[in-house]
MARBA-3410 file (N, C-alpha, C, O; in Angstrom, 1 decimal):
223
8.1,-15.0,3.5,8.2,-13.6,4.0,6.8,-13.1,4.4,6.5,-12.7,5.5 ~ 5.9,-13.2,3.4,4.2,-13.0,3.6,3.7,-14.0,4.3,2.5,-13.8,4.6 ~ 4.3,-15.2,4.8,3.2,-16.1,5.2,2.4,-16.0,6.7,1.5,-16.6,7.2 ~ 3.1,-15.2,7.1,2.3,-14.8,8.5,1.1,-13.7,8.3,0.2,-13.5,9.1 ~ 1.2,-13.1,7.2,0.2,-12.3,7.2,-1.3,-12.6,6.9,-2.1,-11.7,6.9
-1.7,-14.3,6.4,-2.8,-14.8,5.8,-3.6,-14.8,6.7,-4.8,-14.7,6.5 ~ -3.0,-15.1,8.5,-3.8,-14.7,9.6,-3.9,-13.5,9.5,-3.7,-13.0,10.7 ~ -4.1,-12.7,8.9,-4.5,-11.3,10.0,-5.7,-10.9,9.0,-6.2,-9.8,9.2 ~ -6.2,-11.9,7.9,-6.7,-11.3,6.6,-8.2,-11.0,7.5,-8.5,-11.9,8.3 ~ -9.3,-9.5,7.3,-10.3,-9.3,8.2,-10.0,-9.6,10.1,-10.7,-9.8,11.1
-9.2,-9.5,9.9,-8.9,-9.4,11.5,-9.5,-7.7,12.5,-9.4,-6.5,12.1 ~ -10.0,-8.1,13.8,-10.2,-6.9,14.3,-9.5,-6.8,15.3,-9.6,-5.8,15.9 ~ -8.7,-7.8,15.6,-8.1,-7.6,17.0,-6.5,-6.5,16.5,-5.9,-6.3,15.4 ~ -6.5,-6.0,17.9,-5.3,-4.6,17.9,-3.9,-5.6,17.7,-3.9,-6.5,18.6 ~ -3.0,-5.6,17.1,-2.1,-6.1,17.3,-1.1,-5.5,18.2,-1.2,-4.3,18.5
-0.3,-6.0,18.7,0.5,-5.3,20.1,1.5,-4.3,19.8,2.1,-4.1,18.7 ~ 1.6,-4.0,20.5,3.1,-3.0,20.0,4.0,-3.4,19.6,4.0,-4.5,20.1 ~ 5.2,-3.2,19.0,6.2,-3.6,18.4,7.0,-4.0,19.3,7.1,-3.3,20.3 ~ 7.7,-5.4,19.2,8.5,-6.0,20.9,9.5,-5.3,20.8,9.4,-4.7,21.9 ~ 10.6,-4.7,20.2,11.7,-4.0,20.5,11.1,-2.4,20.5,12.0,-1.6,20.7
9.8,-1.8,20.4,9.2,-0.6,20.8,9.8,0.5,19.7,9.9,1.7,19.7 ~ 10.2,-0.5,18.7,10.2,0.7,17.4,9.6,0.6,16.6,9.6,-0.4,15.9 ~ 8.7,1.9,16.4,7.6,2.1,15.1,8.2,2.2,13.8,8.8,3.2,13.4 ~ 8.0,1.0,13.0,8.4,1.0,11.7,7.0,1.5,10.8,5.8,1.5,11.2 ~ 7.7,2.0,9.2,6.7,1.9,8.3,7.3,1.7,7.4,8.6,1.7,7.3
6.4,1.4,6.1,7.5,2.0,4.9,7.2,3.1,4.2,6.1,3.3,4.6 ~ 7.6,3.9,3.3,7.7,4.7,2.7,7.5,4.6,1.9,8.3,3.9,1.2 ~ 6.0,5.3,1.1,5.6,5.0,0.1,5.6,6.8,-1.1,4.8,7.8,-1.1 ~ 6.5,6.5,-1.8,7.0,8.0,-2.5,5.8,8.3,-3.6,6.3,7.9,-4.7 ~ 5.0,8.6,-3.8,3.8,9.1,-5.0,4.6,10.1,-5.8,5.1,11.2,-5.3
4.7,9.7,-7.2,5.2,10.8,-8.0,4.0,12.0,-8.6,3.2,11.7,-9.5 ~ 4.1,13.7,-8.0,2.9,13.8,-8.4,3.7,14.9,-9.5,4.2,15.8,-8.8 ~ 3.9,15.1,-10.5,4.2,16.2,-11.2,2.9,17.0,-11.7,1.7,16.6,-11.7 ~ 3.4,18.3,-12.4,2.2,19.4,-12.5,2.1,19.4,-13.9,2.8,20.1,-14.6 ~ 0.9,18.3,-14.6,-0.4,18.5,-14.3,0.0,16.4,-13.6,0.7,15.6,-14.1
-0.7,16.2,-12.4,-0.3,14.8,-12.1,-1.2,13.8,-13.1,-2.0,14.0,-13.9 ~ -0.5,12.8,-12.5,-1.3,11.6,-12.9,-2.9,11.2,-12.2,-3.2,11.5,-11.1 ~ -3.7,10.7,-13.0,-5.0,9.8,-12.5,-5.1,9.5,-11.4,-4.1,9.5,-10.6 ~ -6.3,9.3,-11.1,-5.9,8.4,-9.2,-5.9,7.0,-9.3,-5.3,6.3,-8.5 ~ -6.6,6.5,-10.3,-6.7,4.9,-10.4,-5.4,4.4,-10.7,-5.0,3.4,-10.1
-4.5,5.0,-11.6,-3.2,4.4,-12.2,-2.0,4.1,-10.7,-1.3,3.2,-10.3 ~ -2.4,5.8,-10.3,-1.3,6.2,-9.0,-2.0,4.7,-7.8,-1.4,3.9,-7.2 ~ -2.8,4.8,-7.8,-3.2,3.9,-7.1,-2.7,2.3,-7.2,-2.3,1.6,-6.2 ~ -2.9,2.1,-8.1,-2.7,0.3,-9.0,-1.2,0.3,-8.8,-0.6,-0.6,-8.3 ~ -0.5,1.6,-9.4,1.2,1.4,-8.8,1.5,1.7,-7.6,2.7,1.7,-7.5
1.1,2.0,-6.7,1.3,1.9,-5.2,0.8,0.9,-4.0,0.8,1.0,-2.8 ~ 0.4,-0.1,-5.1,-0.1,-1.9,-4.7,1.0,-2.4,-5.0,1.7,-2.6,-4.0 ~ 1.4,-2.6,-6.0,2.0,-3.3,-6.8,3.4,-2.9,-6.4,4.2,-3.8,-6.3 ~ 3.8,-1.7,-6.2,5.6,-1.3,-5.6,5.8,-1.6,-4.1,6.9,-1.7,-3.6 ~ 4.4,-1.6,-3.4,4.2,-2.0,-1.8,5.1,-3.8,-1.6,6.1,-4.2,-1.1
4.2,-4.4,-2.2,4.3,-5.7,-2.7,5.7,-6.3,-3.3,6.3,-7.3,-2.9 ~ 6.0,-5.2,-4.3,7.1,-5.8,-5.1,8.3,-5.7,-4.3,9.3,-6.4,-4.7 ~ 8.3,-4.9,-2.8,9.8,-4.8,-2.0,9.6,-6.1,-1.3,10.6,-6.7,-0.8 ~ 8.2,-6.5,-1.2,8.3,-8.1,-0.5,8.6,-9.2,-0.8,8.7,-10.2,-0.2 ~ 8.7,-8.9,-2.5,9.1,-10.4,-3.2,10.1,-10.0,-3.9,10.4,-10.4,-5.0
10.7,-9.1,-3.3,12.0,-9.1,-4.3,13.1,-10.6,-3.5,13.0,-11.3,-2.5 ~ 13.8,-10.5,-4.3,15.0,-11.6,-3.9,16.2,-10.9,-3.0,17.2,-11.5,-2.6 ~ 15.8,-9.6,-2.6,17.0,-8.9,-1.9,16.0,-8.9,-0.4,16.5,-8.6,0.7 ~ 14.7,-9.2,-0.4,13.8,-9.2,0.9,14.2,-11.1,1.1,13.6,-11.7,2.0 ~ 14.6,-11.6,0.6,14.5,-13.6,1.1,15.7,-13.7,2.0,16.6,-13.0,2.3
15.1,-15.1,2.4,16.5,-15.1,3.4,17.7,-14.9,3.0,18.0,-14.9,1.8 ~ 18.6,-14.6,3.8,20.1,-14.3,2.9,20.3,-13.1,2.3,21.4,-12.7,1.9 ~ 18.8,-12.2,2.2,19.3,-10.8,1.2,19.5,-9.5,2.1,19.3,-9.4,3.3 ~ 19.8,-8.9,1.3,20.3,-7.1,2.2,19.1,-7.1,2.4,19.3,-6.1,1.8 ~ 18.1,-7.2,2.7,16.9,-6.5,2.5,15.9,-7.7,3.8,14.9,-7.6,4.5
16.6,-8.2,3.6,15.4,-9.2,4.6,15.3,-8.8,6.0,14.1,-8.6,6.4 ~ 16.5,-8.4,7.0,16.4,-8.2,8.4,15.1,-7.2,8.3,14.1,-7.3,9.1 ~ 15.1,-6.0,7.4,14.6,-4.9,7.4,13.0,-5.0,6.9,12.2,-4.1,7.3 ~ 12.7,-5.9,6.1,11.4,-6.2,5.5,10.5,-7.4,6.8,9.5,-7.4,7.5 ~ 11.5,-8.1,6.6,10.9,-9.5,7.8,10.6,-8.5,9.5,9.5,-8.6,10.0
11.1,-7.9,10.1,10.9,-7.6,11.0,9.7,-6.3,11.2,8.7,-6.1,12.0 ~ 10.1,-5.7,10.0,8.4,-4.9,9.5,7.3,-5.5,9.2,6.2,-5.1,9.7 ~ 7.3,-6.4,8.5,6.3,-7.6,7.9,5.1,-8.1,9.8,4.0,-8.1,10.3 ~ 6.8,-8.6,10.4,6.0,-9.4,11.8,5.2,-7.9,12.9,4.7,-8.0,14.0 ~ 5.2,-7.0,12.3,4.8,-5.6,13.4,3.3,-5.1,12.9,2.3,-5.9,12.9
3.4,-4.1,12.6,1.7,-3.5,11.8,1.9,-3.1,10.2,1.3,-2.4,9.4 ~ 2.4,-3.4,10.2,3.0,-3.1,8.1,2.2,-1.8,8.3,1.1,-1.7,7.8 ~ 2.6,-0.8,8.8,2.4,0.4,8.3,2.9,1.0,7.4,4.1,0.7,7.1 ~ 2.3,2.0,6.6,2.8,2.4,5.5,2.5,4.2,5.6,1.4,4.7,5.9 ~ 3.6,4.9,5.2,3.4,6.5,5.3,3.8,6.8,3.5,4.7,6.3,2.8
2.7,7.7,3.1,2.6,8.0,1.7,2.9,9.5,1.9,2.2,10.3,2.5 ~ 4.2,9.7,1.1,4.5,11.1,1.2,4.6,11.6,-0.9,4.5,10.9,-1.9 ~ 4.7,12.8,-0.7,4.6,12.9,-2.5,6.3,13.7,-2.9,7.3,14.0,-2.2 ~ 6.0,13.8,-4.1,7.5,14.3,-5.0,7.4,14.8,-5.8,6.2,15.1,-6.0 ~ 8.4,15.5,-6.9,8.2,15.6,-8.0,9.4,16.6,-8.5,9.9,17.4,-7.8
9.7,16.5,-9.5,10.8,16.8,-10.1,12.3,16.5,-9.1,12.4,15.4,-8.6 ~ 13.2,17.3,-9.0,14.6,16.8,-8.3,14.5,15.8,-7.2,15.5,15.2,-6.9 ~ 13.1,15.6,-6.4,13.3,15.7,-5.1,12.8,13.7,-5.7,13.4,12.6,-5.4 ~ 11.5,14.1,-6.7,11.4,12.7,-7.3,12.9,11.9,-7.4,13.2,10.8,-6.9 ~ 13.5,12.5,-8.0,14.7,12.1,-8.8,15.7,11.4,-7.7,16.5,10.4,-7.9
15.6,12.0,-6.6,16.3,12.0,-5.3,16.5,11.1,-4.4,17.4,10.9,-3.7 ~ 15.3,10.4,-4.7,14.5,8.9,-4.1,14.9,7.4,-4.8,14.9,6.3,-4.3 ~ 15.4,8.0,-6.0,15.5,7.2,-6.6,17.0,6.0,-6.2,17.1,4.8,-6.4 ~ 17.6,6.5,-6.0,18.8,6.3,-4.8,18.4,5.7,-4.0,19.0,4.6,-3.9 ~ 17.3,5.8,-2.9,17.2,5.0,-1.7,16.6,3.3,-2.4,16.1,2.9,-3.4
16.9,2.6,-0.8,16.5,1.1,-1.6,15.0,0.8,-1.4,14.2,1.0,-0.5 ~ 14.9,0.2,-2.8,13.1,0.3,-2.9,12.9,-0.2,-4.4,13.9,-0.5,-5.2 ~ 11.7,-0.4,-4.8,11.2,-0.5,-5.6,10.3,0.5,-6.1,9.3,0.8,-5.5 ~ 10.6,1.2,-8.0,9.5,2.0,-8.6,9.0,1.0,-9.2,9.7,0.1,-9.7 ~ 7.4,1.0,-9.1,6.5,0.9,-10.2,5.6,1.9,-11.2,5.0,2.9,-10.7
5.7,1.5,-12.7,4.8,2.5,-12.9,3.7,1.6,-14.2,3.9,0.8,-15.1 ~ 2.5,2.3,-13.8,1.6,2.3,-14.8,1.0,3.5,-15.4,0.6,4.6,-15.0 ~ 0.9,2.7,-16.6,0.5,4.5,-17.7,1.7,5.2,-17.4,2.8,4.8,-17.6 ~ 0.9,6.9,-16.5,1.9,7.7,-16.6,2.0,7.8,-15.2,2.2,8.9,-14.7 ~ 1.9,7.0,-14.7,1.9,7.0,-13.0,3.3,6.2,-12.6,3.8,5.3,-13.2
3.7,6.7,-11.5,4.7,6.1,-10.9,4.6,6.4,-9.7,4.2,7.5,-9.3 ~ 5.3,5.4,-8.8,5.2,5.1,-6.7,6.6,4.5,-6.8,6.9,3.7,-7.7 ~ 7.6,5.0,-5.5,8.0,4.6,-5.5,8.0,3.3,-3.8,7.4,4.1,-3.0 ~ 8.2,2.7,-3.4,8.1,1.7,-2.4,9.3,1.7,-1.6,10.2,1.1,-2.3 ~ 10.0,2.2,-0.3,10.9,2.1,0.1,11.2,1.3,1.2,10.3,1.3,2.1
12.4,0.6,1.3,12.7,-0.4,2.5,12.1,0.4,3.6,12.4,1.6,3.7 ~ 11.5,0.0,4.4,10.7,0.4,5.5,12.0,0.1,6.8,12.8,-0.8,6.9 ~ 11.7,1.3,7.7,12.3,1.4,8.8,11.3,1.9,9.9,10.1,2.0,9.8 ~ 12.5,2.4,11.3,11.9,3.6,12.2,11.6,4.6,11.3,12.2,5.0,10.3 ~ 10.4,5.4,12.3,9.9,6.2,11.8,10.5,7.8,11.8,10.4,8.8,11.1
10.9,7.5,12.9,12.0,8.5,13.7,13.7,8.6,13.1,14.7,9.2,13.4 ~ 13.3,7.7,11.9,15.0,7.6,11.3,15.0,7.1,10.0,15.2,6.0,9.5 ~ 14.6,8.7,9.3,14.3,8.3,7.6,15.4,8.8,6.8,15.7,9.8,7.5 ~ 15.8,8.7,6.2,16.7,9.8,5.2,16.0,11.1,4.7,15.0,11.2,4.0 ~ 16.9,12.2,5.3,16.6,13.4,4.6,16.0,13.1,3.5,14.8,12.9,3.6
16.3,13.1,2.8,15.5,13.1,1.8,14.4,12.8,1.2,13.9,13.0,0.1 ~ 13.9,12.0,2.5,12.6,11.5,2.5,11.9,12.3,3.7,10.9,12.8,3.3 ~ 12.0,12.5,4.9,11.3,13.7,5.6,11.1,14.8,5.3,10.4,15.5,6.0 ~ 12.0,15.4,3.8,11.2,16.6,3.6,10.3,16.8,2.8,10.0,17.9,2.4 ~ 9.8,15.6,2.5,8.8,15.6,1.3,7.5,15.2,2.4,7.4,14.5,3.3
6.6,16.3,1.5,5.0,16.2,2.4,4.6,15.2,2.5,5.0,14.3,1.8 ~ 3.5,14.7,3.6,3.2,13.9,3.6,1.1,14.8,3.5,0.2,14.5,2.8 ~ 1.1,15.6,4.3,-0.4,16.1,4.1,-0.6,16.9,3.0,0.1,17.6,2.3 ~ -2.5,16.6,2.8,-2.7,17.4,1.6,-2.4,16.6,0.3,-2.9,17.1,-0.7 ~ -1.8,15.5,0.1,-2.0,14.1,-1.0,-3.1,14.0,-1.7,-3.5,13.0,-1.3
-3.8,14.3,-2.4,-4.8,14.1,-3.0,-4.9,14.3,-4.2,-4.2,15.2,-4.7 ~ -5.9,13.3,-5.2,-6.3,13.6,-6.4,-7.8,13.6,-6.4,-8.4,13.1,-5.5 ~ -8.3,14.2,-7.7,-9.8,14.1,-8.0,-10.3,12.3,-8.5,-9.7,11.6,-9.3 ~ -11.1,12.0,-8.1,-11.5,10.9,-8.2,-11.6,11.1,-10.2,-11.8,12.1,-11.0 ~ -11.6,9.4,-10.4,-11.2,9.5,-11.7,-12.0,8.3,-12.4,-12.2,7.4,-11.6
-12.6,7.9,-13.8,-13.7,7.3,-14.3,-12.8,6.0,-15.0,-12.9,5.8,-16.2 ~ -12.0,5.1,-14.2,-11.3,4.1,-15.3,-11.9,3.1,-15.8,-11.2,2.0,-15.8 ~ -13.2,3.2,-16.1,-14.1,2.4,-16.4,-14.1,0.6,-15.7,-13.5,0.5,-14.5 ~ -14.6,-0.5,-16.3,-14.6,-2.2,-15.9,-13.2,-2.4,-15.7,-12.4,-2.0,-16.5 ~ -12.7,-3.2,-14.4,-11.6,-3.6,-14.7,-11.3,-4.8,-15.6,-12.1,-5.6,-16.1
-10.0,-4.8,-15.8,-9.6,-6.1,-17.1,-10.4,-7.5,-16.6,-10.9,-7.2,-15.6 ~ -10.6,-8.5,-17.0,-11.4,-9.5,-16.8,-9.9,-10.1,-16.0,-8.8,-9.8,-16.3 ~ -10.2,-10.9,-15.2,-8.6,-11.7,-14.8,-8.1,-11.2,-14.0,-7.5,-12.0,-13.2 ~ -8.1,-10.3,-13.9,-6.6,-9.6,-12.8,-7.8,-9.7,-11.6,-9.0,-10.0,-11.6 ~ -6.7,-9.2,-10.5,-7.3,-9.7,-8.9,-7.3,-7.9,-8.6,-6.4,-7.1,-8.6
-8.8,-7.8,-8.5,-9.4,-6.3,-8.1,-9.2,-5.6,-6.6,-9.8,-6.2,-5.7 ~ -8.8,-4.8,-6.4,-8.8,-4.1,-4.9,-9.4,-2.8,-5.1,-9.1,-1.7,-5.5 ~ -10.9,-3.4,-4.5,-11.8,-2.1,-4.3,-11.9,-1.6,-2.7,-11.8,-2.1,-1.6 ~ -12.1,-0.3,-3.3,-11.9,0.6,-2.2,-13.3,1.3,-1.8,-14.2,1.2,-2.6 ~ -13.5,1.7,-0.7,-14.8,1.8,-0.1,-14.7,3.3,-0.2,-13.8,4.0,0.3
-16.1,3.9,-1.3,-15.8,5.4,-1.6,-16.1,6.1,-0.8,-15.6,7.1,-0.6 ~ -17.3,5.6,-0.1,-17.8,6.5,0.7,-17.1,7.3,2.3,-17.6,8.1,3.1 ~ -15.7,6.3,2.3,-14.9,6.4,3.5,-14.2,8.1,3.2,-13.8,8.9,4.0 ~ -14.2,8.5,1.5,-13.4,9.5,1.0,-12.2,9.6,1.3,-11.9,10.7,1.6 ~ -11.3,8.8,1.3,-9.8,8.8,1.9,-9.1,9.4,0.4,-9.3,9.3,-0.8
-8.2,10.5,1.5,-7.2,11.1,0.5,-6.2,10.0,-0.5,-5.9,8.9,-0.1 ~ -5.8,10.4,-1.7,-4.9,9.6,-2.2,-4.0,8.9,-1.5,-3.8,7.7,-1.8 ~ -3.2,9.6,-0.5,-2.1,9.1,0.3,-2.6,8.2,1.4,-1.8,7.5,2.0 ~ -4.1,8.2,1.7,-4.1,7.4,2.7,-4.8,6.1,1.7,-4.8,5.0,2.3 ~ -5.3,6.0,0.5,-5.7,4.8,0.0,-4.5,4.3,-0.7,-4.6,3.1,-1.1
-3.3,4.9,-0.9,-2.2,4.0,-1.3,-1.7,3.1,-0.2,-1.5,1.9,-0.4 ~ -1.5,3.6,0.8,-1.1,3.0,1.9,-2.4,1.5,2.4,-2.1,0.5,2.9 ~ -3.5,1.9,2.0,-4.5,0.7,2.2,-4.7,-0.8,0.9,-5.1,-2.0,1.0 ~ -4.2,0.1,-0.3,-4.2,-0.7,-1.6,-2.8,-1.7,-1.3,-2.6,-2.9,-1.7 ~ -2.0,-1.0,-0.6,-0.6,-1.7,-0.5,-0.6,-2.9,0.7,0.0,-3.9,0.7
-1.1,-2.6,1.2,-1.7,-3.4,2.3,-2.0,-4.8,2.3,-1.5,-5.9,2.7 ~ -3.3,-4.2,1.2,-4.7,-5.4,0.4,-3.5,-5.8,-0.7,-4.0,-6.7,-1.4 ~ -2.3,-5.6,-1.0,-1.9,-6.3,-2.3,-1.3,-7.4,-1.3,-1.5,-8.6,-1.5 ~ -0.5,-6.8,-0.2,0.1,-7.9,0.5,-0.5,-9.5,1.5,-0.1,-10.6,1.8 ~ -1.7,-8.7,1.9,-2.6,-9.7,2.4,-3.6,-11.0,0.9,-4.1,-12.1,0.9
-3.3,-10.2,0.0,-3.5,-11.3,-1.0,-2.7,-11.8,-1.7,-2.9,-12.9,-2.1 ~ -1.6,-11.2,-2.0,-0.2,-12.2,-1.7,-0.3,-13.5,-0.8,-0.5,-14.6,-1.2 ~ -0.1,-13.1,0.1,0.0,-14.0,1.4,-1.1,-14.9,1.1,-0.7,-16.1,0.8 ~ -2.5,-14.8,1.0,-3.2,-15.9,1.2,-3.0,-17.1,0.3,-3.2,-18.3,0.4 ~ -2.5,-15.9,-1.0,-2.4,-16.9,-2.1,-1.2,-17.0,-2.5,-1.0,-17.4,-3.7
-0.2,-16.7,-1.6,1.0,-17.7,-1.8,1.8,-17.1,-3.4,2.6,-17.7,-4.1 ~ 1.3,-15.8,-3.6,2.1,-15.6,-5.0,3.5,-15.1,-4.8,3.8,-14.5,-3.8 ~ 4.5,-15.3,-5.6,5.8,-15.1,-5.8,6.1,-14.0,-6.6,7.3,-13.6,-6.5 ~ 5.2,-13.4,-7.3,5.7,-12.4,-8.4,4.1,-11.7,-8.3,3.1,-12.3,-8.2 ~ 4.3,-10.4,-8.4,3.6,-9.2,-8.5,2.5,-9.3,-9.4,2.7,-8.9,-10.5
1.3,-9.8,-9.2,0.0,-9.3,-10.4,-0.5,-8.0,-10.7,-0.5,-7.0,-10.0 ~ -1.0,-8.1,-11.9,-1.0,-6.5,-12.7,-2.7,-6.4,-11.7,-3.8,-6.9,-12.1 ~ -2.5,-5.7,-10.5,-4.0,-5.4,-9.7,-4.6,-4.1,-10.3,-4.0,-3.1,-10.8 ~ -6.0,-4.4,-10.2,-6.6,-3.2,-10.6,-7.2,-2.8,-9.3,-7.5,-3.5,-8.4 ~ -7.3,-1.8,-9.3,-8.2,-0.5,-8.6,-9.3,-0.1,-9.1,-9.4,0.5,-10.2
-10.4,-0.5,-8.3,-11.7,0.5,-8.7,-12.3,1.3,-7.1,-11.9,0.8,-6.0 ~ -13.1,2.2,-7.1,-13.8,2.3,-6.2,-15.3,1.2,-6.1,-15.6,0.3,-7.0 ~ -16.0,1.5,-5.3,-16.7,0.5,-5.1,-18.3,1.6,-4.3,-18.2,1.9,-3.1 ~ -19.2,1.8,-4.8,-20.3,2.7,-3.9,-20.8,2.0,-3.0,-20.3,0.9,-2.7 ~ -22.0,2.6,-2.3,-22.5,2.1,-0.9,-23.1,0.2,-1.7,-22.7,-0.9,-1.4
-24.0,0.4,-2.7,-24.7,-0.7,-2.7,-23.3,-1.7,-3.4,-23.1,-2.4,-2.5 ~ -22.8,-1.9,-4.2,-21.6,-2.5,-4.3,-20.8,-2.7,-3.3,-20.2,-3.8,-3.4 ~ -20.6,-2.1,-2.3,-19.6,-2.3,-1.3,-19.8,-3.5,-0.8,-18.9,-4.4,-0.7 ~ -21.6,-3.4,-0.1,-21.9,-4.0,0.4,-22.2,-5.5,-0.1,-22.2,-6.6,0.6 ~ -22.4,-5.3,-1.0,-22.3,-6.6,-1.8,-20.7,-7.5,-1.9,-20.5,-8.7,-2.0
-20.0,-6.8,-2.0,-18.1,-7.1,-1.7,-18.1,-8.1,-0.8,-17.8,-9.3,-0.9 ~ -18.6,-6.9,0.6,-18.2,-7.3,2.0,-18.8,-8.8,2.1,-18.1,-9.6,2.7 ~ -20.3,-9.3,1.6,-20.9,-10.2,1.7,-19.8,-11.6,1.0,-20.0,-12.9,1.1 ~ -19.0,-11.1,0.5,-18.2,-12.6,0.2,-17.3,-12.7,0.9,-16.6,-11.8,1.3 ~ -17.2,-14.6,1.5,-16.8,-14.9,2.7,-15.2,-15.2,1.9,-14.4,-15.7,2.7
-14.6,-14.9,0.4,-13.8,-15.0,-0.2,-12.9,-13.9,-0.3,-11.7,-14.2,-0.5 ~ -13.4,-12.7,0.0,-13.0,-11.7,-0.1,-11.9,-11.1,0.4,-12.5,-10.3,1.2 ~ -10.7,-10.8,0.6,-9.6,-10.4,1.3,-9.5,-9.1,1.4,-9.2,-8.3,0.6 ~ -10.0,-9.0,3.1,-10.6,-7.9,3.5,-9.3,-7.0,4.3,-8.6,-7.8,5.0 ~ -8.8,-5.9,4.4,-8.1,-4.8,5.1,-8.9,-4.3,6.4,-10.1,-4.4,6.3
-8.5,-4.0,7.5,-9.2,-3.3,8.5,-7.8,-2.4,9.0,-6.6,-2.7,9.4 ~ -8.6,-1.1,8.7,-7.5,-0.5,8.9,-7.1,-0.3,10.6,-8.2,-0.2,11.1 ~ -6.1,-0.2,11.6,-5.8,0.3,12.4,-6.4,1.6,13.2,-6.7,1.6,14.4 ~ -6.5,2.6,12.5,-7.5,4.2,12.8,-6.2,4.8,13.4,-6.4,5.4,14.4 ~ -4.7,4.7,12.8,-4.3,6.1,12.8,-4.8,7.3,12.3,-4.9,8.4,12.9
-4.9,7.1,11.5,-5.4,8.2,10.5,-6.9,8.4,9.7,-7.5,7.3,9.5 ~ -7.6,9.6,9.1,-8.5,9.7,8.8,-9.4,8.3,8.9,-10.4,9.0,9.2 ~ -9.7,7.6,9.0,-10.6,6.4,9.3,-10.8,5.9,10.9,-9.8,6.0,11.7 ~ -11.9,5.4,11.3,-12.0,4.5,13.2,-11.4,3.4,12.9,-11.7,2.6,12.1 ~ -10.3,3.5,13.8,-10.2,1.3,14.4,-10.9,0.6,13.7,-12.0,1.1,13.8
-11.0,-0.3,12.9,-11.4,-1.6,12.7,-12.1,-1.1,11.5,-13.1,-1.8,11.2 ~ -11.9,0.2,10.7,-13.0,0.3,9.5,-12.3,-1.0,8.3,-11.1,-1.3,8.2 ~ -13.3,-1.4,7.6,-13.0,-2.1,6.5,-12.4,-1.2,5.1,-13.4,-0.8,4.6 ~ -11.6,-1.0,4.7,-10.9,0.4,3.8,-11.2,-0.2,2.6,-12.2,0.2,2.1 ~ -10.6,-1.2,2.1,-11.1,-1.8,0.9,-10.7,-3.2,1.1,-10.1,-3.4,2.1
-10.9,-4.4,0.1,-10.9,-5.6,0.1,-10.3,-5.9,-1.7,-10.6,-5.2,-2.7 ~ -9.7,-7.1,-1.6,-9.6,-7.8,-2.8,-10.2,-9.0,-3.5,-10.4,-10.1,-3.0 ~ -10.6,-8.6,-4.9,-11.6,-10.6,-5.3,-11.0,-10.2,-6.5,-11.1,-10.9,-7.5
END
């Protein structure tokens, strides 16, 4: 399912438009209730539920899930992060997808389609205005495979989930994994970044520049 995407890992070229000329994404649900969750936790589950609709067994050949994941996979894996919370949270839970949650965080990941043809119940939930206060979750675990994020770009919550989900899938793919690793999230400052970027190991994101970022910025990377 992922294995086409190991080419694209640091890539700058534009990929083309979608050959049947429909803009897919998927839908990535943030649960934010009042008072919300962390940004590191929301973040770490919105890798990990991006990811988890690609290795499920209903995305392989043969499953309900494959025409809809495989044909998004071969396009720009876009991803739109909208938020929730109470009924409307609850609401989502019905469409096909995968929740993940860590701590007290939860995302939910939804089979990706056109963009022009979501379920109610998912276009009326915001998409602008996503944000949390950046948050201190100290070293990550020794072991786990890290997706830092470039702080100084300041991307709202909703647009670094959509980039974390990204980086979980492009390191999937390189590395051929089958089941979901527990990824951490950290940010990363100017002089660490740059130190990141210097590894030729590094499974790097460039984002597209719909949104808040230019064409070809580097958003975050995984080691």
């Amino acid at each position: 399912m992922l294995a086409s995407l190991a080419d694209r890992v640091g890539a700058a070229r534009t990929l083309p438009p979608e050959p049947d000329g429909v803009v897919r994404a998927m839908p990535v649900v943030l649960r934010l209730e009042r008072p919300p969750p962390a940004r590191t936790p929301l973040l770490e589950a919105a890798a990990a539920a991006a990811l988890a609709v690609c290795l499920d067994a209903r995305s392989g050949p043969g499953g309900e899930w494959h025409h809809a994941v495989s044909t998004w996979v071969g396009g720009r894996i876009r991803k739109i992060a909208r938020r929730a919370r109470g009924a409307h949270w609850d609401a989502v839970q019905a469409l096909p997808g995968v929740t993940w949650t860590v701590g007290d965080a939860q995302v939910r990941a939804l089979l990706p389609g056109p963009v022009d043809d979501v379920p109610r119940v998912v276009s009326r939930l915001q998409i602008a205005g996503t944000d949390l206060e950046p948050d201190d979750p100290g070293p990550p675990p020794p072991g786990d495979p890290v997706i830092w994020v470039d702080a100084a770009l300041e991307m709202t919550v909703g647009k670094a989930a959509a980039q974390v989900g990204h980086a979980a899938m492009l390191y999937a793919a390189v590395h051929r994994l089958g089941r979901v690793p527990a990824f951490a999230v950290r940010s990363a400052d100017p002089r660490l970044w740059a130190e990141l970027c210097a590894d030729p190991a590094a499974v790097t994101v460039r984002d597209a520049g719909f949104t808040e970022v230019a064409p070809g910025t580097v958003t975050c990377l995984v080691r």
